[in-house]
Residue, then its C-alpha position, 0 to 999 in steps of 0.5 A: x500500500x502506498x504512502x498517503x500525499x502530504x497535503x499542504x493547507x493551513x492546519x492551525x484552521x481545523x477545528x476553529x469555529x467562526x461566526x457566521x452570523x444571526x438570522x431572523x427566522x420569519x412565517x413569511x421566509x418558511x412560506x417562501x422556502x416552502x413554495x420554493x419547494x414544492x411542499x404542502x405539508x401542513x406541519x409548514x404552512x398551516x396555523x390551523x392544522x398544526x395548532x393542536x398537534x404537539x408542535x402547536x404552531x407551523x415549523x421550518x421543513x428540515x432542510x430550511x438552514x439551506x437558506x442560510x448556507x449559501x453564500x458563507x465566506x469562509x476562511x481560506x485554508x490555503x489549500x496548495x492543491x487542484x484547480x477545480x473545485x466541486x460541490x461534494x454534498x451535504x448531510x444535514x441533521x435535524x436537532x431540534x424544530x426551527x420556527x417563526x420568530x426565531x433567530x438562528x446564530x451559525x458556527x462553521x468549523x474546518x472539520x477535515x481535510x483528507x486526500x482520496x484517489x478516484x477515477x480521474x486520480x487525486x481529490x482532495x476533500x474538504x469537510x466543514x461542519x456548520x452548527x445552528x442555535x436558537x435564540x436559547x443557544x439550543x442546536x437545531x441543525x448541524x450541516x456537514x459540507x464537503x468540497x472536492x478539489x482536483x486537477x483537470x489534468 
């Protein structure tokens, strides 16, 4: 077996969390979200059907944080490899119900960084873990991202 590449990035970023900020969580950016989607599940978009449920009230579809993830600048981890760079996925895990009024605070942290030969050769990927808290410092969604770089070549 051989010896795994020595993959040159800025170490001292794994496992430091950064804000990424607060955000309002209102009826009206469910509603959007929902519509976007496609999802008429009551539990997301109606008062009266969910008001004796034990939620009490509508909630955010699980995959809401979405609307938050896109566009975070992150710190740049000096990665000294490849020049393509690719969407890898995403696994998201629902903690706790997201609903109007809340206001969501997000830490992002460099979780991995760890090379993979495939295919086309040499990837390497590049996992962040962003955590969601509430109002009440509660965590209600934990995404895990990853991001592939390569060479075309």
């Amino acid at each position: 077996m051989g010896k795994e590449p020595q993959i040159k990035y800025d170490r001292s970023l794994l496992g430091v969390k950064y804000s990424l900020g607060s955000f309002p969580v209102t009826r009206e950016l469910i509603q959007q979200f929902t519509n976007a989607l496609g999802d008429t599940n009551a539990l997301y978009t109606d008062d009266e059907a969910t008001a004796n449920t034990e939620c009490g009230s509508i909630i955010a579809p699980p995959t809401f944080c979405n609307v938050f993830i896109s566009g975070f600048e992150r710190p740049d981890i000096k990665l000294e490899f490849g020049d393509i760079h690719l969407f890898g996925g995403q696994a998201i895990q629902c903690l706790s119900e997201v609903r109007p009024g809340d206001t969501l605070h997000a830490e992002t942290m460099l979780k991995d960084v760890y090379p993979k030969t495939g295919r086309s050769g040499l990837m390497v990927f590049v996992t962040w873990e962003t955590v969601f808290r509430n109002q009440h410092g509660e965590s209600v969604a934990l995404v895990d991202e990853s991001y592939v770089h390569r060479n075309r070549s």
